[in-house]
MARNUKE-493525 format. One line per 10 residues: number of its first residue (from 1); their letters; for each residue x, y, z of C-alpha. Coordinates in Angstrom, 1 decimal, padded with zeros to 4 digits. Each point is the difference from the previous one (the first is absolute). Layout:
<atoms>
NUM	A	X:Y:Z | ...
</atoms>
This chain:
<atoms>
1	XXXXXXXXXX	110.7:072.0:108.0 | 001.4:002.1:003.3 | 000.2:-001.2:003.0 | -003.1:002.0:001.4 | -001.9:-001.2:-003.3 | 000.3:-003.5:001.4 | -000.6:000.7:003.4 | -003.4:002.3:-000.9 | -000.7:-003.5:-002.3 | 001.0:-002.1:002.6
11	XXXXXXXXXX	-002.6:001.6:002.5 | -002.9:-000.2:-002.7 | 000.7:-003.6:-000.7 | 000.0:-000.6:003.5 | -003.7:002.3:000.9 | -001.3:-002.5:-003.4 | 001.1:-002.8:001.5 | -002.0:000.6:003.5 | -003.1:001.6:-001.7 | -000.3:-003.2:-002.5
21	XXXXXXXXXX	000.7:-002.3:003.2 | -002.9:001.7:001.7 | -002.7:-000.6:-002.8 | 001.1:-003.5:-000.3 | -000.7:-000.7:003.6 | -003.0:002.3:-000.1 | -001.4:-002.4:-003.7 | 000.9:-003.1:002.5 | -001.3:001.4:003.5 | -003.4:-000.2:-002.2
31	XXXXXXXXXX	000.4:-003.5:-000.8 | 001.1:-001.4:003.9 | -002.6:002.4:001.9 | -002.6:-001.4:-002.4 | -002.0:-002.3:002.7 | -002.9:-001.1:-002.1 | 002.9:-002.4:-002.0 | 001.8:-001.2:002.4 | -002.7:-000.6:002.6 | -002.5:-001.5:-002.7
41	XXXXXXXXXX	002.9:-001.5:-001.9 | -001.5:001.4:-003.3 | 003.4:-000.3:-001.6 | 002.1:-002.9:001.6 | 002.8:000.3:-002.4 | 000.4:003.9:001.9 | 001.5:000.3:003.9 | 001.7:002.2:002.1 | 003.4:-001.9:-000.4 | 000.0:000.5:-003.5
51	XXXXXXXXXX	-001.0:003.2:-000.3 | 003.0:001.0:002.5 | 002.1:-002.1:-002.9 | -001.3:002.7:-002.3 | 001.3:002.6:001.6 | 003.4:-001.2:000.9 | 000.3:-000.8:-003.8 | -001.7:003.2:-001.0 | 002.3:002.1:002.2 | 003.2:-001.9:-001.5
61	XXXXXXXXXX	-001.1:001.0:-003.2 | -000.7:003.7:000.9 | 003.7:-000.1:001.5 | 001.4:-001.6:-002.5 | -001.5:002.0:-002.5 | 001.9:003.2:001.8 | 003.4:-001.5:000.6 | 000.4:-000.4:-003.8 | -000.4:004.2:000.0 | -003.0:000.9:-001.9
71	XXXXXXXXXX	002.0:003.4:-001.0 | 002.8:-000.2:-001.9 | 003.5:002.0:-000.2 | -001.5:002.2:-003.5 | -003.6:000.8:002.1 | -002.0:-002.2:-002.7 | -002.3:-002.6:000.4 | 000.6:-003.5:-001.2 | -002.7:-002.3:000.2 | 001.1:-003.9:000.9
81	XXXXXXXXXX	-002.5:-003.2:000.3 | 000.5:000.6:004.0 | -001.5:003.4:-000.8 | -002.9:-001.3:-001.5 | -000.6:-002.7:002.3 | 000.5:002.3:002.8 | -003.1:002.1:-001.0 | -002.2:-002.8:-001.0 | 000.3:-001.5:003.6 | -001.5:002.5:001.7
91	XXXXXXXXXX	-003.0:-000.3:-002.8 | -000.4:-004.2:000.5 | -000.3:000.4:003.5 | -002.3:003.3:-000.5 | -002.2:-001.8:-002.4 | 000.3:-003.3:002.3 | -001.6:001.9:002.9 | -002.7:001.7:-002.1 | -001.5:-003.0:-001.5 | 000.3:-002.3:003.2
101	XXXXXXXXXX	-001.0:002.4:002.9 | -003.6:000.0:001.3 | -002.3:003.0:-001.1 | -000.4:001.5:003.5 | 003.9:001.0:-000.5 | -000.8:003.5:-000.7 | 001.7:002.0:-002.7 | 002.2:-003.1:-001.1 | 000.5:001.5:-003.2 | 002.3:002.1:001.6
111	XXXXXXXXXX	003.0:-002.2:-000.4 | -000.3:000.3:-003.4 | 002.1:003.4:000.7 | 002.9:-001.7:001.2 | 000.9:-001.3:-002.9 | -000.2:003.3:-001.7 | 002.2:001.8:002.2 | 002.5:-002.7:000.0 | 000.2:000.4:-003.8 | -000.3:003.8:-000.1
121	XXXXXXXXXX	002.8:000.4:002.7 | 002.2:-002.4:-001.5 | -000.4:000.4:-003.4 | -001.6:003.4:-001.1 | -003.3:001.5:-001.4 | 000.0:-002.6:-003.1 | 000.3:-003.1:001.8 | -002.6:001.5:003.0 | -002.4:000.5:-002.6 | 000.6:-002.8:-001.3
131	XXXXXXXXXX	-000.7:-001.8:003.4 | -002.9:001.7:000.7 | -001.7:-001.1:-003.6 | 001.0:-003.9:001.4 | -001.5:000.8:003.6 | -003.5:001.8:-002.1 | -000.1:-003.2:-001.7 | 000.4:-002.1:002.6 | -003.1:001.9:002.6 | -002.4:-000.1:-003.5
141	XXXXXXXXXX	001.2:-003.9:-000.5 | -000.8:-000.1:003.7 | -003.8:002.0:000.3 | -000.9:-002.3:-003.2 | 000.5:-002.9:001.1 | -000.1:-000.2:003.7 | -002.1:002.7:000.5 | -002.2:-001.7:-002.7 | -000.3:003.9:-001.9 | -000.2:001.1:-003.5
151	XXXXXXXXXX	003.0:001.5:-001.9 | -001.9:003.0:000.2 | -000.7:-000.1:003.8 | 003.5:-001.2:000.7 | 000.9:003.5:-001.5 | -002.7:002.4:001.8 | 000.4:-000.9:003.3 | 003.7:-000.1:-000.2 | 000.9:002.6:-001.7 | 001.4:002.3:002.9
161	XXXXXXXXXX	002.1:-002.7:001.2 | 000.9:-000.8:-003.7 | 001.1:003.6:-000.8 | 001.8:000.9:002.9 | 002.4:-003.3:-000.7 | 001.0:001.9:-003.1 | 000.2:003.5:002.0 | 002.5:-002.1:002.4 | 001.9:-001.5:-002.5 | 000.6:003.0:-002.4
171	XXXXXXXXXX	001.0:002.3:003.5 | 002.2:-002.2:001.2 | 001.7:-000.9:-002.8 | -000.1:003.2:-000.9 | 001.8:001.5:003.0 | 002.3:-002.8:-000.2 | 001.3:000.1:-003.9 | 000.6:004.1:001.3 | 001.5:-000.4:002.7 | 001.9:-002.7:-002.1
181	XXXXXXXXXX	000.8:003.1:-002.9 | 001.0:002.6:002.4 | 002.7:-002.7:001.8 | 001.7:-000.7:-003.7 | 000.2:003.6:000.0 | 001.5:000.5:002.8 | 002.3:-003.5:000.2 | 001.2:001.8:-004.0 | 000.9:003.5:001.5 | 001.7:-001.9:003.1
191	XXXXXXXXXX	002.1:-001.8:-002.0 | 000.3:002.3:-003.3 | 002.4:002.1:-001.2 | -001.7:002.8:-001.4 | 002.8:001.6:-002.3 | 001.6:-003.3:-001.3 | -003.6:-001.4:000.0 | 002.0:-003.1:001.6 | 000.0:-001.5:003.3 | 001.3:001.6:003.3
201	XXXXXXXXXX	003.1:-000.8:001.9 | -002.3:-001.5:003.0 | -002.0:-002.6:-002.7 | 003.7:-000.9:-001.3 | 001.4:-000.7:003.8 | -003.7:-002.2:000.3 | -000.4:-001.5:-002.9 | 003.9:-001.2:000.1 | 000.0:-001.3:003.2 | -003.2:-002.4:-000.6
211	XXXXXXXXXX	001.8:-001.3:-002.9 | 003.0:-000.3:001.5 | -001.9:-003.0:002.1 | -000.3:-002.0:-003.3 | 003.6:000.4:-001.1 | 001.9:-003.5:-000.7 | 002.7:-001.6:-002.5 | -002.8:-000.6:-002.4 | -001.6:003.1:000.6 | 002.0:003.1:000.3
221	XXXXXXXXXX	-000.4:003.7:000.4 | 001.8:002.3:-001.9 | -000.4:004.0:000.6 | 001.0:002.5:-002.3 | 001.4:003.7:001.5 | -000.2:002.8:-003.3 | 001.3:003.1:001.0 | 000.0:003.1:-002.8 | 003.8:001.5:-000.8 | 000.7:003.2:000.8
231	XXXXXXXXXX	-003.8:000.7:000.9 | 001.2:003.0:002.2 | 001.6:001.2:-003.3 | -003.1:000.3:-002.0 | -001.9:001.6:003.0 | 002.4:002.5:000.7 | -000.1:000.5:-003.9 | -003.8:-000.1:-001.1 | -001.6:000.1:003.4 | -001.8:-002.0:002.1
241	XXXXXXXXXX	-003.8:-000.3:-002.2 | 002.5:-001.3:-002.6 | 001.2:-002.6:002.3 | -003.1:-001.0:001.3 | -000.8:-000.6:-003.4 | 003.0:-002.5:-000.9 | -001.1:-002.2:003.6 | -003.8:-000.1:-001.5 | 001.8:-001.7:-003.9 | 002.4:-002.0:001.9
251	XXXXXXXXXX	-002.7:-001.3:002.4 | -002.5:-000.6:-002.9 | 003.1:-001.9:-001.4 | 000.7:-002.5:002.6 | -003.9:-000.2:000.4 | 000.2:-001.4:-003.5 | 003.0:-001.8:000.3 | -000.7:-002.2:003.4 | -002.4:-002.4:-000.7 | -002.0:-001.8:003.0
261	XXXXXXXXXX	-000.1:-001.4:002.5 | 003.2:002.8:000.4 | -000.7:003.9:000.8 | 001.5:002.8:-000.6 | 000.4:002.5:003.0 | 001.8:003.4:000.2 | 002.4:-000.4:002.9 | 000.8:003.8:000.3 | 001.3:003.0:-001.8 | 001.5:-001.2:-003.2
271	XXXXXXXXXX	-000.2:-003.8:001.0 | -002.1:-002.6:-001.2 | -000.5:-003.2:001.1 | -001.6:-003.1:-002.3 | -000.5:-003.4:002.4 | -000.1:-003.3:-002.2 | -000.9:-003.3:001.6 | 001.4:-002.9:-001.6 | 002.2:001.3:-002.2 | 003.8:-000.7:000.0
281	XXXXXXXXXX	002.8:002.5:000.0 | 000.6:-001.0:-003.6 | -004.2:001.0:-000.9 | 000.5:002.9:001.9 | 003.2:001.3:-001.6 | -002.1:000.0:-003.1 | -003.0:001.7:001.1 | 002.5:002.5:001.7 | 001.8:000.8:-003.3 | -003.5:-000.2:-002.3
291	XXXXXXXXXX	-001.0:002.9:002.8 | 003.4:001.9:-000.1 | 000.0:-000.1:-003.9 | -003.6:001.3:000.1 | 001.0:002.9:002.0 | 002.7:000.7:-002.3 | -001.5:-000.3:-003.1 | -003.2:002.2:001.6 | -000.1:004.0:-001.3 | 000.1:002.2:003.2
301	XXXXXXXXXX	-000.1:003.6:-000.2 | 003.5:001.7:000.6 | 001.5:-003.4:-000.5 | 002.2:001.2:-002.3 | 001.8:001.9:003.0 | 000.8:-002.8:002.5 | 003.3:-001.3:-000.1 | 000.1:-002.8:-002.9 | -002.5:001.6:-001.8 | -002.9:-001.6:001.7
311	XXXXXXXXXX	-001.9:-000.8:002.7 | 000.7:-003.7:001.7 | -000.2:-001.9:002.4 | 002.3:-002.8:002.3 | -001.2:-002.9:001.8 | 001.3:-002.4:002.1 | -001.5:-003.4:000.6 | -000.2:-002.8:002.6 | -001.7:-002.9:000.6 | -000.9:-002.5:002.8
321	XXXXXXXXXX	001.0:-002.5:001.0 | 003.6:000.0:-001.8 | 000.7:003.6:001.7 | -002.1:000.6:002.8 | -002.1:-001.5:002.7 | -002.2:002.6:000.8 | -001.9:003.1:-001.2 | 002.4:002.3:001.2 | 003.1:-001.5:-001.0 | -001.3:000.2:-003.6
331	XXXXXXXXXX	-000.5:003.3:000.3 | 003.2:000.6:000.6 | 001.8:-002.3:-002.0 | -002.0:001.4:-003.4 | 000.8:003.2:001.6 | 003.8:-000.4:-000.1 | -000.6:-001.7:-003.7 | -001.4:003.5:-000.9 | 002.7:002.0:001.8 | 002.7:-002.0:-002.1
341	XXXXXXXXXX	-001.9:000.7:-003.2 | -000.4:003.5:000.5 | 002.9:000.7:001.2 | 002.7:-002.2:-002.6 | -002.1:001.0:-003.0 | -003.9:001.2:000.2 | -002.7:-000.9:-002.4 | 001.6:-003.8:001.0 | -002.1:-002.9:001.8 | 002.0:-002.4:002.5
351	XXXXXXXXXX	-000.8:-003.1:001.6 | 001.0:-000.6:003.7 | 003.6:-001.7:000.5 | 001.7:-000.1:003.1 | 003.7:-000.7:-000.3 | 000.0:-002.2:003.0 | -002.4:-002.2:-001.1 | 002.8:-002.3:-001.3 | 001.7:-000.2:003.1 | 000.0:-003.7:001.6
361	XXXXXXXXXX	-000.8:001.3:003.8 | -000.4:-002.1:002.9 | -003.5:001.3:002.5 | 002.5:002.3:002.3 | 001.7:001.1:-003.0 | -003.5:000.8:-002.1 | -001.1:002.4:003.6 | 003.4:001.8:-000.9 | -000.6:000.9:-003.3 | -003.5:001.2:000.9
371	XXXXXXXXXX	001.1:002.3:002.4 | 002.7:001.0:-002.8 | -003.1:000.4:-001.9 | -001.6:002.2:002.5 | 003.5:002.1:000.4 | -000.4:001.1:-003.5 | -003.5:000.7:000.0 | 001.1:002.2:003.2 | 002.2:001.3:-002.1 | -001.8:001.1:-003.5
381	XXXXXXXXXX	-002.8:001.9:002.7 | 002.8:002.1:001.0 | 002.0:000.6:-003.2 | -001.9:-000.9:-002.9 | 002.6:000.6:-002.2 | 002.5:-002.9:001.9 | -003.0:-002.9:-002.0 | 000.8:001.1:-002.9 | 003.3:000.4:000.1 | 000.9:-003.3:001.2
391	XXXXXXXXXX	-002.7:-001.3:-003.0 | 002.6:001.9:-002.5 | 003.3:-000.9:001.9 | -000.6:-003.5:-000.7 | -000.7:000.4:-003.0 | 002.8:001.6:-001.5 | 002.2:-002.0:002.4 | -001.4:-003.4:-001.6 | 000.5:001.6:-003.7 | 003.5:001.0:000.7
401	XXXXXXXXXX	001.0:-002.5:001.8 | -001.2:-002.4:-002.7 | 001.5:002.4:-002.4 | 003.5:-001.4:001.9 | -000.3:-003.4:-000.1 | -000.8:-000.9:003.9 | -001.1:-003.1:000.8 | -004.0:-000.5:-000.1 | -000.1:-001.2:003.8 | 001.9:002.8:001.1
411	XXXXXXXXXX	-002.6:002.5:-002.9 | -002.7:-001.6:002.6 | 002.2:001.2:003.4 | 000.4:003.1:-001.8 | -004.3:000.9:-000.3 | -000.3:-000.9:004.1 | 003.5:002.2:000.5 | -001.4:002.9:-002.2 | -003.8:000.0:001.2 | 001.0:000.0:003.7
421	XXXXXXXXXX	002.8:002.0:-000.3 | -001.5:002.9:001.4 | -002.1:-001.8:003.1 | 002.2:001.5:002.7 | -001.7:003.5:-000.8 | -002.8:-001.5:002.0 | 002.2:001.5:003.1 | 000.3:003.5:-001.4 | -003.0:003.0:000.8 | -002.1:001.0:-002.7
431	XXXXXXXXXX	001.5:003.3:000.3 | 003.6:-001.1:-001.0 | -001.4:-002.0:-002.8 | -002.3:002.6:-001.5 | 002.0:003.2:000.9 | 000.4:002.7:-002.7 | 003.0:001.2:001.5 | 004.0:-000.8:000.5 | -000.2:-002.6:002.7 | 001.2:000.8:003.3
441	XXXXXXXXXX	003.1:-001.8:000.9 | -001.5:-001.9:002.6 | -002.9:-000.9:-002.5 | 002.9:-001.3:-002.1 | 001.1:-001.8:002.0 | -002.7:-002.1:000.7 | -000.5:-000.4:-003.5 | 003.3:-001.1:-001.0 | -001.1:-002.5:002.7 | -002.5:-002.2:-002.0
451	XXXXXXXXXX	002.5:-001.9:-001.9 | 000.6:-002.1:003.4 | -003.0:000.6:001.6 | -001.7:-002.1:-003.2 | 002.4:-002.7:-000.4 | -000.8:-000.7:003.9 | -003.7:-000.4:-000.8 | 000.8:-002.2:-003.0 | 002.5:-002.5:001.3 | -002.9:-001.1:002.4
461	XXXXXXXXXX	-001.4:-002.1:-003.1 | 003.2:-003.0:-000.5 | -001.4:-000.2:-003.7 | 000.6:003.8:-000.8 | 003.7:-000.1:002.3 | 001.7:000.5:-003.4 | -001.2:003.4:-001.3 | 000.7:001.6:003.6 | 003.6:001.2:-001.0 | -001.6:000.6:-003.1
471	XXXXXXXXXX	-002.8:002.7:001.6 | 003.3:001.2:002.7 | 002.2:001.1:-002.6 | -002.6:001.3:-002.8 | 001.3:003.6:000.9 | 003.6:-000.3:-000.3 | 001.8:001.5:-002.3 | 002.8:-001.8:-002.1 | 002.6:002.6:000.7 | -000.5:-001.1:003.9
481	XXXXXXXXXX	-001.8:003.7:000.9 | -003.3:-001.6:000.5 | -001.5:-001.3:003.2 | -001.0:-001.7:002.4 | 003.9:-001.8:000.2 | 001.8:001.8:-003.2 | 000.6:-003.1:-001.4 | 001.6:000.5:-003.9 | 000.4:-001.8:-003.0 | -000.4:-003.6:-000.4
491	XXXXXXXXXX	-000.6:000.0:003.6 | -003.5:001.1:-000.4 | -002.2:-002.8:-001.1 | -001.1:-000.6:-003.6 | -003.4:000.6:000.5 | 000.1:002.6:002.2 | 002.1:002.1:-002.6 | -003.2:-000.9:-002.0 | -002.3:000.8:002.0 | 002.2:003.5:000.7
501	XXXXXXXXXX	-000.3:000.9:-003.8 | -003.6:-000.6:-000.3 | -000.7:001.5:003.1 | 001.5:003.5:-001.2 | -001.2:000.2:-002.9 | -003.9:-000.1:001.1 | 000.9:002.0:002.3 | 001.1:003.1:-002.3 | -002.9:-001.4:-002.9 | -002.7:000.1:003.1
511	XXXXXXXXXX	-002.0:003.4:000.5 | 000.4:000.8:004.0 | -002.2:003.4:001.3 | 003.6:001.7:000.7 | 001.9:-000.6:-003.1 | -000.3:-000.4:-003.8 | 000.8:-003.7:-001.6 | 002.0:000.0:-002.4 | -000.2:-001.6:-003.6 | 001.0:-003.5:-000.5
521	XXXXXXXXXX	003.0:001.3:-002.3 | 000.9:002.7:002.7 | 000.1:-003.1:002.8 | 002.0:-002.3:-002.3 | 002.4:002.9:-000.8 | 000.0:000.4:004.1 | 000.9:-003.4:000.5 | 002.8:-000.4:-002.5 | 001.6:003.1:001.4 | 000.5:-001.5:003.3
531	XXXXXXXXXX	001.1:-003.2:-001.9 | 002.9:-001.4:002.2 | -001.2:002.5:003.7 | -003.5:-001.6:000.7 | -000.4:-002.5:-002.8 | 001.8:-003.1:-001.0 | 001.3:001.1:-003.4 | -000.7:-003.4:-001.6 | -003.6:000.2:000.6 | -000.4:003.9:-001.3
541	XXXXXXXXXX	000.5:-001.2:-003.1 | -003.0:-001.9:-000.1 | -002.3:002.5:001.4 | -000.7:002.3:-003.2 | -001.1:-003.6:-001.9 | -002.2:-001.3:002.8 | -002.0:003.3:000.7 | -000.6:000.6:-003.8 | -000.6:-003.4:-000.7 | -003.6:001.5:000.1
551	XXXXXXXXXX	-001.4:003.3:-000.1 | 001.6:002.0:002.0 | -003.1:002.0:001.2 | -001.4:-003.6:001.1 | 001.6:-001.7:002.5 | -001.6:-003.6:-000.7 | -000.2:-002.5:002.6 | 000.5:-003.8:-001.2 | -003.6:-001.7:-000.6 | 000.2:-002.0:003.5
561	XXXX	001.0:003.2:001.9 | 000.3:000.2:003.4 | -001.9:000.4:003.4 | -000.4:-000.3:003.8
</atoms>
């Protein structure tokens, strides 16, 4: 439901609410103002006191009634025991005045209507109708035997006021159950889709904050991020009434796949979102990879041309309250999960992991790290292509230096060093980082500035002051010719000879707008030609084994991978 949906309900409840209020204190005003009782005493058991009781209780009932919110989030009506008894309360106290009130009260079957439109407004044409065959019942019952008439007379000289109960109940109702259609209607275009047939980005952002309210340790929220690989690719290709067909399968896929109380929603372009209350990372990962192997196993036309062969899909994945504490924050973190998966492999779903998570932080230290948190972010928004990187520097940096023998606390040093080891570009202009051209020498001199300028944010945290020298020195070169202090040899720290590797070779495998990347074999050959100038000799040897350890056209991340 949007936000205007439950304001325009909101104002309806409330216009109920005060027209019901006023027929219960018009039904009682009959019963006090009746002077022939309470000056004759006729009824004893009947006074004003207790007919102002009445109305109290009958107005806590009529608010009650409303606070519970007769309309629900879908626009359908679900009829509860308070419903019932909220109709039928009007028609005790109608009948109550009919049967007790003195005959000089003119046109006392009148109240009977009250009921009726109580029951019409509320509930539709069916149950008005309904209601208005009680109310006929009760005036007959009432003209036989007070009024001491035949069935037949009961009928005759009622029969106007008889027939125009019905006429009130099937109009009301009537205008209601419309006016009840054409608001689905428009609450489903509001919040549709209409090429995936899923829906909208404005339901998801809704829809995930209200659920967000419920989230706890026993009952979490995961959300699933599907993006389609190298969508641009088959557009360009096949055009876009092609595309728009492959969002309408994919959307009728995850419409089949997510099962309720979760929704599917397209989120934009080729992104899809699917939102799944109380499920765990570890349900979600499998509805994520029964969707993605869906999607692969699906026919598409001009499949055949994407790159693999097919059309897929990635996904990323997070869930609350183990990543995030709020709607936007997992967002973003099943955003970066998706980044990582497209951009190490594609066709790939990955789960959330932040690599500081297993960092033993005290409270100043834990602000720190989020603002190193926020530095990256700052980061990715103005080179996209620094996330990645970093995601595939560790990588190969953990891989090789595992592939040497280094020491498993020092492997975990070595995934903060190699993640962060680009944060000082958070001082350099978009410009410099994104430029297509030889940089300027004063742009290269700021960059060659980063080294320092990111160990000095790091070394703020005391529990990361170990990879500082490690993110200082990353970019020198063994034969002493690299920067920022020309250090050489064995002077330049393990890691950071690591990290220097691993870093170069991305580097020349990446694709950048203003140059072409080269093949893994053509980067390895690169790297063992400047064997002994800018890398440590020892380690080249191990490169060609760690990078074709897998395919070499899939740079695979380790199952935990890594994240802000």
């Amino acid at each position: 439901m949007t936000i205007p949906e439950k304001d325009r309900s909101n104002d309806i409840n409330e216009y109920i609410t005060g027209t019901h209020m006023f027929c219960l204190v018009i039904l009682f005003s009959v019963l006090i103002f009746d002077n022939n009782k309470f000056s004759n005493n006729i009824y004893p058991g009947i006074n004003v006191k207790f007919c102002v009781l009445l109305i109290i209780i009958s107005c806590g009932v009529v608010l009650l009634y409303n606070t519970r919110g007769y309309f629900n989030s879908k626009g359908n009506r679900s009829f509860y025991c308070l419903d019932y008894i909220y109709v039928s309360f009007p028609l005790l106290v109608a009948i109550l005045i009919l049967f007790i009130s003195e005959e000089y009260i003119l046109y006392r079957e009148v109240v009977l209507f009250l009921p009726i439109f109580v029951a019409a407004s509320l509930m539709g044409k069916i149950p008005g109708l309904i209601m208005s065959t009680v109310c006929c019942i009760v005036m007959t019952t009432y003209n036989i035997n007070i009024m001491n008439q035949n069935f037949y007379q009961a009928i005759n000289e009622s029969i106007f006021v008889l027939s125009s109960m019905y006429v009130a109940g099937w109009f009301i109702g009537g205008i209601s159950d419309i006016e009840l259609k054409h608001r689905k209607q428009l609450a489903h275009m509001a919040n549709t889709d209409m090429l995936s047939g899923l829906y909208n980005h404005r339901y998801f952002q809704e829809q995930l904050k209200r659920h967000f309210k419920k989230v706890s340790e026993n009952n979490p929220l995961s959300l699933i991020i599907v993006d389609i690989d190298y969508f641009k690719h088959y557009n360009d290709g096949l055009g876009h009434v092609e595309g728009d067909n492959v969002i309408k399968i994919i959307g009728g896929i995850l419409r089949d796949e997510i099962a309720k109380p979760g929704f599917a929603a397209r989120y934009g372009g080729e992104e899809f979102v699917a939102v799944l209350p109380g499920c765990s990372s570890k349900k979600a990962m499998k509805i994520a990879e029964g969707i993605r192997t869906k999607v692969e196993n699906q026919s598409f036309y001009g499949g055949n041309y994407q790159p693999g062969g097919k059309v897929t899909i990635s996904c990323g994945i997070s869930t609350s309250p183990t990543h995030a504490i709020s709607s936007r924050e997992l967002i973003k973190q099943a955003d970066y999960a998706l980044y990582r998966a497209k951009n190490i492999k594609k066709n790939k779903v990955e789960l959330y992991f932040s690599v500081f998570d297993d960092l033993e932080l005290g409270e100043n230290e834990k602000e720190l790290i989020n603002s190193i948190k926020t530095l990256v972010s700052v980061i990715n928004a103005k080179d996209r292509y620094t996330y990645g990187h970093s995601e595939r520097v560790t990588d190969y940096s953990v891989k090789l230096a595992t592939k040497v023998g280094v020491a498993e606390d020092d492997i975990k040093l070595l995934q903060y060093a190699a993640f962060l080891h680009d944060i000082g570009k958070i001082e350099i202009d978009r410009d410099t980082l994104n430029s297509p051209h030889r940089l300027s020498e004063k742009q290269w001199t700021s960059l060659k500035q980063h080294p320092q300028w990111g160990s000095d944010i790091v070394k703020s945290v005391s529990t990361l002051t170990p990879i500082v020298p490690v993110i200082l020195y990353h970019h020198e070169n063994y034969d002493g010719s690299g920067y920022p202090q020309g250090l050489k040899g064995q002077d330049i720290p393990l890691l950071a000879r690591i990290v220097r590797i691993a870093d170069s070779y991305d580097a020349m495998t990446s694709h950048r707008p203003y140059k072409r990347n080269l093949t893994p074999e053509e980067a390895i050959q690169e790297i063992e030609r400047c064997s002994g100038t800018m890398f440590d000799p020892i380690l080249v040897k191990h490169v060609r084994d760690v990078i074709f350890k897998v395919s070499p056209s899939e740079k695979q991340i380790n199952p935990n991978g890594l994240n802000l």
